[in-house]
DRENTORLUM-378184 format. One line per field, with one value per residue: residue in one letter; x, z negated, y of N, C-alpha, C, O in turn. Coordinates in pm, 1 decimal. Each point is the difference from the previous one (the first is absolute). Example, Ala and Ser with C-alpha at 12.3 -4.5 7.8 and 13.67 -1.06 7.14 Angstrom:
REM residues 2
r <- [a s] $
n_X <- [1319.0 -138.6] $
n_Z <- [-780.0 138.5] $
n_Y <- [-569.0 106.9] $
ca_X <- [-89.0 82.0] $
ca_Z <- [0.0 -6.0] $
ca_Y <- [119.0 119.0] $
c_X <- [90.0 -77.0] $
c_Z <- [0.0 -73.0] $
c_Y <- [120.0 109.0] $
o_X <- [103.6 50.9] $
o_Z <- [-66.5 -16.9] $
o_Y <- [-1.9 110.8] $
//
This chain:
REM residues 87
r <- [x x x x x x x x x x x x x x x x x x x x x x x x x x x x x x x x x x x x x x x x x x x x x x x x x x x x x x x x x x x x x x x x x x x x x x x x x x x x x x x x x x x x x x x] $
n_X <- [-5170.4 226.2 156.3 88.8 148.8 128.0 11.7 113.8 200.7 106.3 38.9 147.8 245.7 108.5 84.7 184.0 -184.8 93.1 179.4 50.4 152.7 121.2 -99.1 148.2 -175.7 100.3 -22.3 164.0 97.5 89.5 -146.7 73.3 0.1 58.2 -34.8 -42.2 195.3 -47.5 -117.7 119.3 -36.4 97.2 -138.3 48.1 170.1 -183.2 -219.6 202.5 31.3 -0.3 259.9 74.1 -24.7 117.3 135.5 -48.7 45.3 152.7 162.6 20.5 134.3 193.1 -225.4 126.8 -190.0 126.0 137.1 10.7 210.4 -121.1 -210.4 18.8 72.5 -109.6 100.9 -89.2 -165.0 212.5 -154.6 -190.1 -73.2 -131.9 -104.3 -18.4 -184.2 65.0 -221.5] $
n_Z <- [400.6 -89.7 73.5 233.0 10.3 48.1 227.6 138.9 -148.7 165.8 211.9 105.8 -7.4 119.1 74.5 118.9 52.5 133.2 128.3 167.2 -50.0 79.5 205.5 66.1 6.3 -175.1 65.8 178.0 -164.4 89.7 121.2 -181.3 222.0 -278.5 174.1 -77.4 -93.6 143.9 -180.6 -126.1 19.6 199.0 209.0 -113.4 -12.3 155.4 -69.5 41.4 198.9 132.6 22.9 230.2 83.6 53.9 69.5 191.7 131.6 68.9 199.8 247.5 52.3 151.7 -97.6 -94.1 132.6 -167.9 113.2 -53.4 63.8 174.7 9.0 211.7 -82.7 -163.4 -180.2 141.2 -124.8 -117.6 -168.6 37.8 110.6 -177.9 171.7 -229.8 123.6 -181.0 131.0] $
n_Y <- [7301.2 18.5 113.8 -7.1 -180.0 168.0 62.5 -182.3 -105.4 122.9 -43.5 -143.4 35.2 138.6 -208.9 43.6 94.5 -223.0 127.0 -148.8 47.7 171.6 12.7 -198.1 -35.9 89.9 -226.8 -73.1 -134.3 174.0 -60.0 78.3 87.1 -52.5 187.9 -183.6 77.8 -151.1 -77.0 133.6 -239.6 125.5 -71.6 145.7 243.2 -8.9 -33.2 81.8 2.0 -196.6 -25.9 84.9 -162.4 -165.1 143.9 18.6 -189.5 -89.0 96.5 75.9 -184.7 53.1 30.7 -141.5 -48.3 -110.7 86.8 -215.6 210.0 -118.6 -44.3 43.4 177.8 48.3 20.6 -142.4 53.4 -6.1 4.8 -123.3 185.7 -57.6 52.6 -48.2 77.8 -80.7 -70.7] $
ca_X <- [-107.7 -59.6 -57.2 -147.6 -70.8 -23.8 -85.3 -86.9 -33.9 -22.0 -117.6 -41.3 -12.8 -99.5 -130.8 -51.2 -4.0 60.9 -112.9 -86.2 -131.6 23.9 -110.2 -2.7 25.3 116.1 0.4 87.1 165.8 26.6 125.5 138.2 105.5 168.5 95.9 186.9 71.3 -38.7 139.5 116.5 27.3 138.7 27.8 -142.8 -74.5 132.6 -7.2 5.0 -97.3 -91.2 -15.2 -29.1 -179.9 -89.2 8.6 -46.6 -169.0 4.4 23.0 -124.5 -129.0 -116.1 -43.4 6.7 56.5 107.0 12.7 90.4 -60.3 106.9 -81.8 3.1 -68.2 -66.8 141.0 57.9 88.0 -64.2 -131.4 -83.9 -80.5 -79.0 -122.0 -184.4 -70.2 -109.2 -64.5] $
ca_Z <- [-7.1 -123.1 -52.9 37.9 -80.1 -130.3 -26.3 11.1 -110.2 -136.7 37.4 -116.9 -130.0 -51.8 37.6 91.0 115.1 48.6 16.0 29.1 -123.8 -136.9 -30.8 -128.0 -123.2 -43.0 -99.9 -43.8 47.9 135.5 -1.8 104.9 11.5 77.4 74.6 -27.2 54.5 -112.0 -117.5 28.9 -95.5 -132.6 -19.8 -10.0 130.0 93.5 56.8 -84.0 50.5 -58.1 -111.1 -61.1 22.6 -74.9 -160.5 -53.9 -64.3 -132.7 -73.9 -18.8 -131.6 62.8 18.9 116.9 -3.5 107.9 146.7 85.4 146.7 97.2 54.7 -28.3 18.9 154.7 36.3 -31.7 -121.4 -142.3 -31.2 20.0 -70.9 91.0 -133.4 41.2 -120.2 -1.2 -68.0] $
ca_Y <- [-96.3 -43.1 95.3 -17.0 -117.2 40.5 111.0 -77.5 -61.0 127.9 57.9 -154.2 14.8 87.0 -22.1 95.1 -92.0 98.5 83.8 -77.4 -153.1 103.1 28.9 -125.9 -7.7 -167.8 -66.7 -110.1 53.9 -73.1 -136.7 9.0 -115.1 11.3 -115.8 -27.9 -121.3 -135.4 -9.0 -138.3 -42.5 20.4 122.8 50.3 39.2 86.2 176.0 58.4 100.1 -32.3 29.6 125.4 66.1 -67.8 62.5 130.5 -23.5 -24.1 135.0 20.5 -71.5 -45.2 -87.4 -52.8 -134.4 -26.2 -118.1 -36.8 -78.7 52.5 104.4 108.0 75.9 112.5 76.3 -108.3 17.7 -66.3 -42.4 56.1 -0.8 33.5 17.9 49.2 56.8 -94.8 107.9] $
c_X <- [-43.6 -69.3 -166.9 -58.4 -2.9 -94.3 -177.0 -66.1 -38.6 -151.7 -94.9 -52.0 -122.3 -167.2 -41.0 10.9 9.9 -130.4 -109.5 -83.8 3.8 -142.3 -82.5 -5.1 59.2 -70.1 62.3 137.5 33.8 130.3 114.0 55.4 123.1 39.5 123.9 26.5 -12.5 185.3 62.9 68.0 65.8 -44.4 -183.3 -41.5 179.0 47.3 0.6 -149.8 -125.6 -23.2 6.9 -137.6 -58.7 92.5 -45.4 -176.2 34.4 -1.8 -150.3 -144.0 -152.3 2.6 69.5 49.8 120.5 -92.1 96.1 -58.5 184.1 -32.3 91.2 -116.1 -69.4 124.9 101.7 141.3 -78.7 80.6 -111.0 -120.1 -162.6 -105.8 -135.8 -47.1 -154.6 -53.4 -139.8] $
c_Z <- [-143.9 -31.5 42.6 -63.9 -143.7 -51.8 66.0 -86.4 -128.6 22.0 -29.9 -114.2 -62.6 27.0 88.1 157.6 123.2 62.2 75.3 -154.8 -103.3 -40.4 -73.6 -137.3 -1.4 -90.3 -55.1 82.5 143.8 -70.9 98.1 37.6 118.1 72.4 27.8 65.8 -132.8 -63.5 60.9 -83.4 -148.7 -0.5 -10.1 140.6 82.9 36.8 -121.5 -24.0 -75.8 -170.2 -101.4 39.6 -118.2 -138.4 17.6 16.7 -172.4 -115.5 -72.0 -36.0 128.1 104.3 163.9 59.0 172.2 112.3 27.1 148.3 27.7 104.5 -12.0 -30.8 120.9 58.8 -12.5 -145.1 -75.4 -89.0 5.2 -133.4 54.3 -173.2 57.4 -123.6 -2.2 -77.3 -76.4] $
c_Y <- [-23.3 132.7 -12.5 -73.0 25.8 103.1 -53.2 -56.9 107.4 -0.3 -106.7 -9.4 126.9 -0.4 62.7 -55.7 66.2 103.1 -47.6 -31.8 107.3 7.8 -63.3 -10.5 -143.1 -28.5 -39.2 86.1 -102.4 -125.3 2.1 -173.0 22.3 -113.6 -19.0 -149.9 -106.6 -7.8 -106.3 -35.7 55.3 188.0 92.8 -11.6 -20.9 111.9 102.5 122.0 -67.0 -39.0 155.7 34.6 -118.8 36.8 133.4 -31.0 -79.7 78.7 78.5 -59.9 -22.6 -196.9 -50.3 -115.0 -50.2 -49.7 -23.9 -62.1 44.2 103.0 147.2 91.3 79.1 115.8 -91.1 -4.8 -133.1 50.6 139.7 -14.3 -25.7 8.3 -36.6 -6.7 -76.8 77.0 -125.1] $
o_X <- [-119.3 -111.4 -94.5 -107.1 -62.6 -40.8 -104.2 -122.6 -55.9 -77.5 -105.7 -113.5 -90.6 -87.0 -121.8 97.8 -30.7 -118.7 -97.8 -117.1 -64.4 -18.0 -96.5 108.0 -24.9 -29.3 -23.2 0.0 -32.9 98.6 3.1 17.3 20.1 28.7 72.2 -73.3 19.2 102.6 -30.1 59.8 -15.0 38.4 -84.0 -70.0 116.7 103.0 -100.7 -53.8 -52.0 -104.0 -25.9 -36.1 -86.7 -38.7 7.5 -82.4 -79.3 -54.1 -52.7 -104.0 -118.1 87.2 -42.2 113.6 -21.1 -103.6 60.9 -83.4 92.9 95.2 25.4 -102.0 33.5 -10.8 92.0 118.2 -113.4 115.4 49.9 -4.7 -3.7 24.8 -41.2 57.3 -82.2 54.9 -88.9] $
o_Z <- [-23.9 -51.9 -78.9 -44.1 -79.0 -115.4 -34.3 8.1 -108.1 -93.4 -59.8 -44.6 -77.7 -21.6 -7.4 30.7 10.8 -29.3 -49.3 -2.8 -97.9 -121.8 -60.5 -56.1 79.1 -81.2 -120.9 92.6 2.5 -73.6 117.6 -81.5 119.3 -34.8 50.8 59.5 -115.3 60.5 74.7 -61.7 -118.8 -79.2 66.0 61.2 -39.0 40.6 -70.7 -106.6 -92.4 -65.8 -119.2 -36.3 -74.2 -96.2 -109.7 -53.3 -89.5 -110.5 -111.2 -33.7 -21.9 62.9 101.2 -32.8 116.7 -22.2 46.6 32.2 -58.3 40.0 -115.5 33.9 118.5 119.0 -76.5 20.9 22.6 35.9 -16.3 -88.7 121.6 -118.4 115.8 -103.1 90.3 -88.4 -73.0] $
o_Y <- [-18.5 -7.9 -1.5 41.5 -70.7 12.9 56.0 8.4 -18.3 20.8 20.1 -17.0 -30.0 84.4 16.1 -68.2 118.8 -14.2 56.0 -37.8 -37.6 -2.7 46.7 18.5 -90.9 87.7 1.4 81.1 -118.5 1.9 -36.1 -90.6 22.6 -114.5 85.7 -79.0 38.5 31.2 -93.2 88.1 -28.6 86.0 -61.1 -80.6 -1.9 53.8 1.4 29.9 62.6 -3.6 16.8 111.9 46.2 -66.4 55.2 74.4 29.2 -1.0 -3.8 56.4 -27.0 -59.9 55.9 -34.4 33.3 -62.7 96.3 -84.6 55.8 67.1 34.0 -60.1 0.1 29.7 28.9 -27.1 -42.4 23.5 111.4 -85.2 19.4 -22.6 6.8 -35.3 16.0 65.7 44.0] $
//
């Protein structure tokens, strides 16, 4: 799974969109939002997972903002990613 989400955000990051919208020209970089589980007092995340996806977007220097929900995802996993691209 990280690998998928990693080669997903490669594709993010490079400004490139998925194949539906390629024909697009981008104005603006898609806004990623990570969905995760909300902090708890003493501790960041709970989920180790979500703090290894929100240090390798750090890593990589791309733009993205938390959700905390309790919500699973659409493959019922957290944490998830979702994007859009405001043009």
């Amino acid at each position: 799974m990280l690998v998928q989400l990693a080669m997903t955000l490669s594709t993010v990051h490079g400004w490139s969109l998925p194949e539906q919208e390629s024909s697009r020209k981008m104005d603006s970089p898609p806004k990623v939002y990570l969905h995760t589980f909300p902090p708890l007092p003493h501790v960041y995340s709970m989920s180790p997972f979500s703090l290894k996806v929100e240090s390798w977007l750090r890593l990589h220097g791309i733009d993205y903002e938390c959700v905390y929900c309790m919500e699973f995802g659409p493959k019922n996993q957290i944490p998830f990613v979702l994007w859009s691209v405001t043009r």
